[in-house]
Phi, psi and omega in degrees: 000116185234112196261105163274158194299322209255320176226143176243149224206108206225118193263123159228151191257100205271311192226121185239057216239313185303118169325306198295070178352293197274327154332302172336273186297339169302289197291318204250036194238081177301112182253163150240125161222134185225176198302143137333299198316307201275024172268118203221338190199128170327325187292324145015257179301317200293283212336302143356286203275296236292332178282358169290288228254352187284329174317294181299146195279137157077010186260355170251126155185134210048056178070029191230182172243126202262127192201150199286306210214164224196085178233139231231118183235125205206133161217056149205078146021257202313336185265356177288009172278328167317298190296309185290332158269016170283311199269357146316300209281292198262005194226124174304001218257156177287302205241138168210152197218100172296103195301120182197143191296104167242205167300335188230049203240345181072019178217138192266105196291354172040026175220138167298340175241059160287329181308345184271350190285099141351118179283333160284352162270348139330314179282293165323316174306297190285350181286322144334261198299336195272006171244330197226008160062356175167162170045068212231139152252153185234100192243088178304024203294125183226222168283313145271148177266120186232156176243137178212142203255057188262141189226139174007072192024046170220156163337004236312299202176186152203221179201147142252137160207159198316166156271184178285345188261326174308315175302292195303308175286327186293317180278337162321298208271339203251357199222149177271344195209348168302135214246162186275134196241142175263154182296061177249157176276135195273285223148314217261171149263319172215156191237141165270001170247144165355289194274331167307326186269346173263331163284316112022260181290003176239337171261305214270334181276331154291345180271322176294356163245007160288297187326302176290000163307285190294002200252335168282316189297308159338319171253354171281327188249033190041209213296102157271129157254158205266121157244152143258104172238192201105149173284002159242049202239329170277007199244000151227047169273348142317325187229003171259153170274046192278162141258337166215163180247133194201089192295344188247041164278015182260341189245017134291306172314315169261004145301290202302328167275006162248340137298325170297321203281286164323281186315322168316303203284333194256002165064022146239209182275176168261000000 
């Protein structure tokens, strides 16, 4: 369950035979996805899942949802008193796991306030290492656009700044005449219209400081490689310098920490 400022997104994963982590996630990986906002009570949610999850054979019974392993990826506080009685109320399970930074994670975090790192930028990190293992960039768009940063598996750093529906809307609401825009890249250096100049100044000029981000990090720390995820990571993939575009790398990155977490608990290596 991966709970976004914006959308929140319920995965289940039925056949867990395939090795291949990311084949796995890609292919056999059933999503729901509905607004954050309107999550106000496990009865919420349970509404939500249950004519989702009834479809599957043997995951409803006595009104619960019966699930081998249960992982929680969440960056809004405030509703996680929810998620523990959703999963209280409604959820069978043994094993459950909230995603988060720790120590036995195999990444040397270089920061005194790693605990404070968003799990979902957690979740990309591992999701990063457990496909390319090391030396690496993570470029997220997301409701924020965030940058991370991995180096001979530590921690270097990142950035946050707003997204583009964030841009976009702030000049909506903050302007008497300006208009609401769909999220594309122009193209251009300069537009003669209105909604081209606005797109312009929220897509293509933010990518073009990415670009110039990713183009130093290149050169201080060599052959990095550039993944883009997120849900708008495929409508600029075009004008950003990546290297692979991988829109479910965060539920790959909370397979993998839910694998880490088992081998830990069971005291061996991963």
């Amino acid at each position: 369950m991966d709970i976004g400022n914006t959308h929140t997104v319920f995965g289940i994963l039925t056949n867990t035979t395939n090795e291949d982590m990311k084949k796995s996630i890609e292919n056999d990986l059933n999503e729901l996805r509905f607004s954050t906002r309107n999550i106000e009570t496990a009865e919420d949610i349970y509404s939500r899942l249950y004519p989702f999850l009834i479809g599957f054979n043997n995951l409803v019974h006595c009104g619960k949802f019966k699930l081998n392993s249960f992982v929680v990826s969440s960056v809004v506080p405030q509703i996680n008193f929810v998620i523990d009685r959703f999963v209280e109320k409604y959820i069978d399970c043994d094993n459950v796991c909230w995603v988060e930074a720790r120590n036995d994670l195999g990444i040397d975090w270089q920061t005194d306030d790693y605990k404070q790192m968003g799990a979902d930028r957690v979740a990309d990190i591992l999701g990063a290492i457990y496909l390319f293992e090391d030396n690496f960039v993570i470029v997220d768009f997301g409701t924020a656009i965030t940058i991370d940063v991995i180096v001979n598996r530590k921690y270097v750093g990142g950035s946050i700044s707003p997204g583009f529906m964030l841009l976009v809307k702030s000049l909506f609401q903050e302007t008497a005449k300006l208009p609401m825009v769909e999220i594309k890249p122009t193209f251009r250096l300069v537009d003669n219209t209105t909604i081209g100049q606005i797109q312009l100044g929220t897509v293509d000029i933010m990518c073009r400081g990415i670009n110039s981000v990713i183009k130093e990090l290149k050169q201080r720390y060599g052959g990095l490689k550039i993944i883009l995820t997120g849900g708008i990571s495929s409508i600029v993939k075009e004008i950003i310098e990546g290297d692979d575009v991988i829109p479910k790398l965060q539920f790959i990155g909370m397979s993998y920490y839910l694998k880490i977490i088992k081998s830990t608990t069971k005291g061996g290596g991963v």
